[in-house]
C-alpha positions as CSV (number, residue, x, y, z in Angstrom):
1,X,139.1,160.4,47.1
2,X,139.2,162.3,43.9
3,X,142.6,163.8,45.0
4,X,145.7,163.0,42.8
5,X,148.0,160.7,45.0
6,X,151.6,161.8,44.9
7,X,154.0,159.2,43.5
8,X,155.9,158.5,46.8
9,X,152.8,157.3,48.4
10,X,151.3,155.5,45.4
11,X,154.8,153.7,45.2
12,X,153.9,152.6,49.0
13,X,150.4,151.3,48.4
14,X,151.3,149.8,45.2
15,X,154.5,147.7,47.0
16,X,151.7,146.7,49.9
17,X,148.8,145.8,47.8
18,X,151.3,143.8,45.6
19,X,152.8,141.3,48.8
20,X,149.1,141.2,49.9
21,X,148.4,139.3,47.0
22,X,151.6,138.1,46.3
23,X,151.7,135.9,49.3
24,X,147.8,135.5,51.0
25,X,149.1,134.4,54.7
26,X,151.0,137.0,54.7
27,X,150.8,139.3,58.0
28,X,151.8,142.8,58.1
29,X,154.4,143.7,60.8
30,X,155.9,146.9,60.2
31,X,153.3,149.6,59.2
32,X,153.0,152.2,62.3
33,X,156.5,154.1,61.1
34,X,155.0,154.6,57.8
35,X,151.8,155.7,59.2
36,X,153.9,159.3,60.3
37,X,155.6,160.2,57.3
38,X,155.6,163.0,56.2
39,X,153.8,162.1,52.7
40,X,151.4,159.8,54.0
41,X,150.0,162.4,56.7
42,X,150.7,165.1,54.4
43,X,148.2,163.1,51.4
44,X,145.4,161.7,54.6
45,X,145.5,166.0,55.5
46,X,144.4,166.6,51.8
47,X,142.0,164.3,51.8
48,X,140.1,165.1,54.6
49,X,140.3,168.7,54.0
50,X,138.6,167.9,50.0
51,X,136.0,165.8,52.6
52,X,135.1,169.1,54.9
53,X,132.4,168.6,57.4
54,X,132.6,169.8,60.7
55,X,134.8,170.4,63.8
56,X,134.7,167.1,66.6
57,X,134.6,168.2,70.1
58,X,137.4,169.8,70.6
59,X,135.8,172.9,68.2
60,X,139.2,173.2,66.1
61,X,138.3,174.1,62.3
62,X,140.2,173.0,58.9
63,X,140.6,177.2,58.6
64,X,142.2,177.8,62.0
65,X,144.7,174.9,60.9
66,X,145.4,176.5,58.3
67,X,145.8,180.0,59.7
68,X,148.0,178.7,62.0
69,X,149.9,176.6,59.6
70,X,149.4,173.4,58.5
71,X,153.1,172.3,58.1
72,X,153.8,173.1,62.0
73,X,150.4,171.5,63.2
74,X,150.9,168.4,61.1
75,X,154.9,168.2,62.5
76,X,153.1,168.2,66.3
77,X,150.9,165.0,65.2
78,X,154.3,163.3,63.4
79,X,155.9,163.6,66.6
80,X,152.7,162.6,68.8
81,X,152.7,159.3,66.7
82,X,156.7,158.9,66.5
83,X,156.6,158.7,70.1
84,X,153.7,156.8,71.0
85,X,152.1,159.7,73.1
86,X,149.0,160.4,70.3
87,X,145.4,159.7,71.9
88,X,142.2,159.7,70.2
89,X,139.5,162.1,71.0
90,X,135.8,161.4,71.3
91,X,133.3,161.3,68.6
92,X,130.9,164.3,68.6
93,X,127.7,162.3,67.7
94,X,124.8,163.9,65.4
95,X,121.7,162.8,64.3
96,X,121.1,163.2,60.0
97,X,117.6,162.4,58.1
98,X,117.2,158.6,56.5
99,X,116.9,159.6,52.5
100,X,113.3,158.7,51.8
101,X,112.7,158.9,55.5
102,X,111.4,160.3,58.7
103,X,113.8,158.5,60.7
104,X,117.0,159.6,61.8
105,X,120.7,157.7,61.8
106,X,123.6,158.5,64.0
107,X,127.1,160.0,62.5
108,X,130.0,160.3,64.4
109,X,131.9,163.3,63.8
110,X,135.9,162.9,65.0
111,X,138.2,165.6,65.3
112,X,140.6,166.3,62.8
113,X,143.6,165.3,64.4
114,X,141.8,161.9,64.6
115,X,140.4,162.2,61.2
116,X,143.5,162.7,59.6
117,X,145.2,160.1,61.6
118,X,142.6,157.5,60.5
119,X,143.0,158.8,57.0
120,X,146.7,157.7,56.9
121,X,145.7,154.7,57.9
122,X,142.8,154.0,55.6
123,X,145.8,154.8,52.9
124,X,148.0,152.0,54.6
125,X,145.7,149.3,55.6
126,X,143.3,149.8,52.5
127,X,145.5,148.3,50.1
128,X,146.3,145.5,51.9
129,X,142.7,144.1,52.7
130,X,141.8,145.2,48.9
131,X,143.4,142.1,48.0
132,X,141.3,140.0,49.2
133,X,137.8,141.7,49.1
134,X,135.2,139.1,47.7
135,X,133.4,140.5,44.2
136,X,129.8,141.0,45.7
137,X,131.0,143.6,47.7
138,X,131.0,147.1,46.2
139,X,130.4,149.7,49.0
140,X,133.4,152.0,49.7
141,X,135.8,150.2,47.3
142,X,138.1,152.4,44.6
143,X,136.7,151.7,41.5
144,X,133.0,150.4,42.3
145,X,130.0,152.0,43.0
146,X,126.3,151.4,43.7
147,X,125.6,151.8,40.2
148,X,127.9,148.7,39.2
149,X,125.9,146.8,41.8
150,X,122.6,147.6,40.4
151,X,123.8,146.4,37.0
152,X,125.4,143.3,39.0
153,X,121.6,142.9,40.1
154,X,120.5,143.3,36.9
155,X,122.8,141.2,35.2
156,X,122.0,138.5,37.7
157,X,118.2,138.9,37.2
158,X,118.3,138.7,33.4
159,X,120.1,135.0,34.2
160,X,116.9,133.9,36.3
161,X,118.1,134.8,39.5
162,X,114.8,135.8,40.2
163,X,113.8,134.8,43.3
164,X,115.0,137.6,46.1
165,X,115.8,137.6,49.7
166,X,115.7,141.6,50.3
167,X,117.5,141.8,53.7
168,X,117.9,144.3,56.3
169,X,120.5,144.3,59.4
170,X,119.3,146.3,62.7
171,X,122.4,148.9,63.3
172,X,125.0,147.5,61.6
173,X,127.4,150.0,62.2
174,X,126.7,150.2,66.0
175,X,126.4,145.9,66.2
176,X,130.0,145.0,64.9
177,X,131.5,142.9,67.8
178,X,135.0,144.4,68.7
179,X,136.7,141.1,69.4
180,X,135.4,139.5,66.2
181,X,136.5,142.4,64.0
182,X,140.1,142.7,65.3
183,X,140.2,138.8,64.6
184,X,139.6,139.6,60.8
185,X,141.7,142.7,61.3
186,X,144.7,140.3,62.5
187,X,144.7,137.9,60.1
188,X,146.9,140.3,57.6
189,X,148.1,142.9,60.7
190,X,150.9,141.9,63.0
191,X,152.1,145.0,63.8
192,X,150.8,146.2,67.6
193,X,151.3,149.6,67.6
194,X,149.1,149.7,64.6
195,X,146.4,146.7,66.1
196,X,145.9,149.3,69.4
197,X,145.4,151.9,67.6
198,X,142.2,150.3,65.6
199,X,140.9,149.5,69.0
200,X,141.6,152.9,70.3
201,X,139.4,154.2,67.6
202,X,136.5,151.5,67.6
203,X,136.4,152.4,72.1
204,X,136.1,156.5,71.2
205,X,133.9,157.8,73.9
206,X,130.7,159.8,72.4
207,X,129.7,163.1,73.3
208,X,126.0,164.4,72.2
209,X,124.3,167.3,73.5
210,X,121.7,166.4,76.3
211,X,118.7,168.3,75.1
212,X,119.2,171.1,78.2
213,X,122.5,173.3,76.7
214,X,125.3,170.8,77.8
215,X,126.7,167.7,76.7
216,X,127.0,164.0,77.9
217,X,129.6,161.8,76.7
218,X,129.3,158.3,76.9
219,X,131.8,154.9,76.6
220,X,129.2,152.5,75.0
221,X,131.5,151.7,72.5
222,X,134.0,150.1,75.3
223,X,131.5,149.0,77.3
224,X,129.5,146.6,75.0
225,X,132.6,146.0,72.7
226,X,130.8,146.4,70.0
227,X,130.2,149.0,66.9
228,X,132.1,151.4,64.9
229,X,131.1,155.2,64.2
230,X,129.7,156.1,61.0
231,X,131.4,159.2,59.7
232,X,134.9,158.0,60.6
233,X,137.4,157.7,58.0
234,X,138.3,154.0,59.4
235,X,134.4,153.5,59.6
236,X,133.8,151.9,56.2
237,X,137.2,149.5,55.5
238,X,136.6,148.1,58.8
239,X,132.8,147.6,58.1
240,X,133.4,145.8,54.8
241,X,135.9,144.1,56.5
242,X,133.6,142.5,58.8
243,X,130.5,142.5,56.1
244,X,133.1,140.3,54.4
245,X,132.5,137.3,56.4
246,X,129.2,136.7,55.8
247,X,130.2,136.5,52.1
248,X,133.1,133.9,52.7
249,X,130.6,131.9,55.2
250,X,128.0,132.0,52.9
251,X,130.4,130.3,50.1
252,X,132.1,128.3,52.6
253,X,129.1,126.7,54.3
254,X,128.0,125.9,50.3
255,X,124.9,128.0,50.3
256,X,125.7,129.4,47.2
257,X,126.2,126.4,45.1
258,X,123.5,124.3,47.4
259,X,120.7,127.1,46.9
260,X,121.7,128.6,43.7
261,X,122.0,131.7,45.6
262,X,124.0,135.0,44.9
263,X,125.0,137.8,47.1
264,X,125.1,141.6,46.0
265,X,126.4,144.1,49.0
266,X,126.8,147.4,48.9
267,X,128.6,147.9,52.6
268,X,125.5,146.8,55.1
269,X,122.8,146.4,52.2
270,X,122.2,143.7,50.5
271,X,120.3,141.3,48.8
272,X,120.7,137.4,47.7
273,X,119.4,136.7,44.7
274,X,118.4,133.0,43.9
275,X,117.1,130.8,41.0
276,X,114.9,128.9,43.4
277,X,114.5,128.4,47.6
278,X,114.3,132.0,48.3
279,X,112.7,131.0,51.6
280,X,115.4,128.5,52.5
281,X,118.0,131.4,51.1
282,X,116.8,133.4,54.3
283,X,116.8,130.9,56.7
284,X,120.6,130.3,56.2
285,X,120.8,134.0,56.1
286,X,119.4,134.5,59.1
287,X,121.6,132.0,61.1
288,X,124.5,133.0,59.3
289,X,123.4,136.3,60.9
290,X,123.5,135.0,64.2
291,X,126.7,133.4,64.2
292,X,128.2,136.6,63.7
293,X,126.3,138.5,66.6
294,X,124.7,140.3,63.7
295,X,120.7,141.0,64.2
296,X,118.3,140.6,61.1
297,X,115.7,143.5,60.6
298,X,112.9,140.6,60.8
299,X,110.3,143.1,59.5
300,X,111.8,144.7,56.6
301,X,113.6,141.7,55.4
302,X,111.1,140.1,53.3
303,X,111.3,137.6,49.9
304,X,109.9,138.3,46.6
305,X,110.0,137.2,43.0
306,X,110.6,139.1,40.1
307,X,109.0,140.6,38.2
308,X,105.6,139.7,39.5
309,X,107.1,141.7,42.3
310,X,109.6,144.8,42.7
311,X,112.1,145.4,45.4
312,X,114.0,148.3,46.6
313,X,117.4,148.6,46.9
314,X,120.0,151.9,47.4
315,X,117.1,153.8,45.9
316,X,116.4,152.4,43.1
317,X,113.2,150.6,42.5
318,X,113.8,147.1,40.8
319,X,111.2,145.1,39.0
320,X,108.9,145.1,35.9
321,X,109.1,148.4,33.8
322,X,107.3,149.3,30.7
323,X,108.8,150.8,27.5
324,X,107.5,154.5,26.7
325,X,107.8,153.7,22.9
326,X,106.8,150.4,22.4
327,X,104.6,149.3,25.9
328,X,106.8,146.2,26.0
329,X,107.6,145.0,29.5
330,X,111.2,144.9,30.7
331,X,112.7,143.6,33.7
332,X,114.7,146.8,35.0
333,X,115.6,149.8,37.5
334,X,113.8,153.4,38.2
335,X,113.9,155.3,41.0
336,X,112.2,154.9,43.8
337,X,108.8,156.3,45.2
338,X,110.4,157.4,48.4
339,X,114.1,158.8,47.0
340,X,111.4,161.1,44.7
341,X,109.4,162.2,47.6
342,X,112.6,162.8,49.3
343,X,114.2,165.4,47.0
344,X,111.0,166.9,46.3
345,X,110.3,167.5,50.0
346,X,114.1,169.1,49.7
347,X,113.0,171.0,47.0
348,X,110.0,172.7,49.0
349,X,112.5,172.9,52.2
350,X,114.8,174.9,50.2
351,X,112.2,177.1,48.6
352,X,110.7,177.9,51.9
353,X,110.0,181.6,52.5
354,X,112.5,181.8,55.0
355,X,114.9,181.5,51.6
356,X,113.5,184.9,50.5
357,X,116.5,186.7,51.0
358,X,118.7,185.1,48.2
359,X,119.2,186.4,45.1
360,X,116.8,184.8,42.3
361,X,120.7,183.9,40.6
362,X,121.6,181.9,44.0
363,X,118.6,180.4,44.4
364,X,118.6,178.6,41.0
365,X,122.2,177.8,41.3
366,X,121.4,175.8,44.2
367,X,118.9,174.2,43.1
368,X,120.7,172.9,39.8
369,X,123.1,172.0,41.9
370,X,120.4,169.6,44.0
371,X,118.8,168.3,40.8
372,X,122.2,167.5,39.1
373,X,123.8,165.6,41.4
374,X,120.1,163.5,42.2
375,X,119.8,163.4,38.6
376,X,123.6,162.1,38.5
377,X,122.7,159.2,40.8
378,X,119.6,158.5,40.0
379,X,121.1,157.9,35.4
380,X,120.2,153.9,35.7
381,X,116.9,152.7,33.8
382,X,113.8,153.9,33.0
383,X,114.0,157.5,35.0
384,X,112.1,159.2,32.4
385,X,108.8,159.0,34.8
386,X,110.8,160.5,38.0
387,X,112.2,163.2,35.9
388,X,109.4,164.8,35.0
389,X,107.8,163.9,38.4
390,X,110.5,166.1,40.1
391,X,110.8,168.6,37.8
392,X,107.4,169.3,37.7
393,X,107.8,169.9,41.4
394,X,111.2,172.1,41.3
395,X,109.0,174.2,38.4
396,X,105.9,174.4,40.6
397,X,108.0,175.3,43.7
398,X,110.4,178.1,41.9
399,X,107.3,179.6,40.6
400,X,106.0,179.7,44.2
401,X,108.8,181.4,45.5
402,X,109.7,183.9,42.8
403,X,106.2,185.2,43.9
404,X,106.4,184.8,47.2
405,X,109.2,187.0,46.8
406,X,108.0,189.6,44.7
407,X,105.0,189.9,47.1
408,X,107.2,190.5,50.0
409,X,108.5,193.4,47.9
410,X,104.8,194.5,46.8
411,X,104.9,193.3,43.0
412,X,102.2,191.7,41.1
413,X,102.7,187.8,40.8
414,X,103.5,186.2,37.5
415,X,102.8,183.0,36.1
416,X,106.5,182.1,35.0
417,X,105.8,179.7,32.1
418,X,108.0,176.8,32.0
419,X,110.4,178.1,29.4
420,X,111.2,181.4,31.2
421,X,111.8,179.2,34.0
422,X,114.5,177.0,32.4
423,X,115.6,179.3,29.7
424,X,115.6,182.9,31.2
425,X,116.4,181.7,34.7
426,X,118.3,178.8,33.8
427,X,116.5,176.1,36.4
428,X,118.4,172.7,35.2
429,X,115.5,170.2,33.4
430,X,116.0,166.8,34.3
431,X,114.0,165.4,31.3
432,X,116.0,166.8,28.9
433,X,118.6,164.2,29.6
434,X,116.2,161.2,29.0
435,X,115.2,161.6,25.6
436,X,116.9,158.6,24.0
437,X,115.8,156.4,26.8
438,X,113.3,153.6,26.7
């Protein structure tokens, strides 16, 4: 959330985060009245509204909220959860591309009364469990990002922890046992109103269409007791919340000290990296794993050792690299093969010719905007090869359509040199910010 939290909340989170750590037993018993004042909701509105995304079920729209008022709409929810008579909605369940992949994951897409209802209590509860969230986990934490666990990675390599247990879970998300998770849930929440309300949310029904015009909505949820949507606000404290365990066990069993073995997670990927027993490293893993009604992805969880070998992990390729200057080799990070193919095949979606009809100035925009923000994530290591792998390709393509386009109009096609390209239309060039790099 990149929103500015107003003081009065802050204040709240601040005095909650502070008992969570001032006293570790401590269990929360009184934090459903705070979850419907008026600042809290008011802040968990903002924040899903700086979110967007799309209506749940029920069809209603941030805009007609807000044509209608969002004071009056958010005093109906205050009084819906003042007296007890509030009831989630079911998820509206779509099906979004892998990156680097042909497969497809499901995201669950909640209304926004129940989005901004879980947003308050993300504000509440995150906090609390902050507290006492082990280091190796840095998915969907303030302050930490995937880019701090590739250097963690890094850092650990460079200390010969070189021996690597790349693992893979099969549905996290949907395999996170209900009664389990409300176990670690309780363990700092006392408060019942608040402890329904979590399960509320992890038994939403799911309604997706049914391939014939209609819908079919389905309790699978409830009826297995098991897994929480992606795409809910709740979603990713409660996952790292659960992921959390197998990082306790694994210290608390002594696999860490016994095997020399190190954990890096970012939410539901992760990797252990060892100085030794990589094999052995996976075996505990695995039965870890299975304690915790968890399944292992048997055939994409696989060992290595680096650098004689590379691994990939959230997109980034990690392994031997080569200096452009001197030739020297380096252990260290580039993008992957399949996260360049995968913006490149964006690319060439979004200079399709059914794209013809946007202005030449619209067109670029959105492109820079594409190539920005991948070249934004993808700023770690030796990315000087990707760069000019993509561009190359966002050249190629924009040259393509400019052409495409003129020909629809009957002009004679150009050959758009690369400097009218990136000087006269202003296409971003993702090489130019890699010329101090190795």
């Amino acid at each position: 959330m990149s929103l500015t939290t107003p003081e009065s909340v802050w204040q709240l989170q601040r005095a909650l985060g502070a008992k969570a750590k001032r006293e570790p037993a401590c269990r929360f018993h009184s934090l459903y009245d705070k979850l419907y004042r008026k600042d809290v909701l008011w802040h968990a509105w903002r924040c899903c509204r700086a979110n967007g995304g799309s209506p749940g079920v029920d069809g209603v729209t941030f805009e007609e909220i807000e044509a209608e008022g969002v004071a009056e709409w958010l005093e109906v929810l205050m009084k819906e959860l003042r007296d007890k008579t509030y009831r989630p909605g079911a998820v509206r369940r779509v099906w979004i591309p892998k990156p680097g992949s042909t497969k497809q994951r499901p995201l669950g897409v909640p209304c926004l009364k129940d989005r901004v209802v879980q947003m308050a209590a993300v504000l509440l509860l995150e906090p609390i469990f902050e507290v006492d969230m082990p280091e190796e986990q840095f998915g969907y934490r303030r302050g930490r990002s995937a880019h701090d666990a590739i250097r963690s990675i890094h850092g650990l390599l460079n200390q010969g922890y070189r021996d690597v247990v790349d693992c893979d879970l099969s549905g996290y998300f949907d395999s996170i046992p209900h009664a389990e998770l409300m176990k670690s849930v309780a363990r700092r929440i006392s408060d019942g109103a608040m402890l329904w309300l979590i399960k509320a949310w992890l038994q939403m029904a799911v309604e997706e269409a049914d391939g014939h015009g209609g819908y079919r909505r389905r309790t699978e949820a409830k009826d297995s007791g098991r897994g929480t949507p992606q795409g809910a606000p709740i979603s990713p404290l409660l996952s790292n919340l659960y992921m959390r365990r197998f990082v306790l066990g694994w210290k608390k069993h002594g696999w860490e000290e016994k095997l020399e073995a190190r954990i890096v997670a970012y939410a539901d990927d992760f990797v252990i990296l060892c100085r030794s027993s990589a094999v052995e490293a996976r075996k505990r893993m695995q039965a870890l794993m299975s304690t915790l009604k968890l399944k292992v992805n048997e055939q994409k969880t696989r060992t290595c050792r680096v650098p004689e070998e590379s691994f990939d992990f959230l997109g980034y390729t990690i392994g031997r690299c080569y200096s452009r200057r001197t030739g020297r080799a380096f252990i260290g990070t580039q993008p992957s093969r399949k996260r360049v193919s995968a913006v490149c095949e964006k690319i060439s979606l979004m200079t399709s010719r059914e794209s013809y009809w946007k202005p030449v100035n619209v067109q670029v925009e959105d492109l820079n905007r594409t190539l920005r923000g991948w070249g934004q994530y993808f700023s770690l290591g030796a990315a000087s090869q990707a760069y000019r792998a993509v561009d190359n390709h966002a050249r190629h393509r924009l040259r393509q359509w400019l052409n495409g386009k003129h020909r629809s109009r009957g002009a004679r096609v150009l050959r758009h040199a690369a400097v009218v390209l990136h000087q006269d239309y202003g296409l971003h060039r993702l090489a130019s910010t890699t010329a101090n790099r190795s």
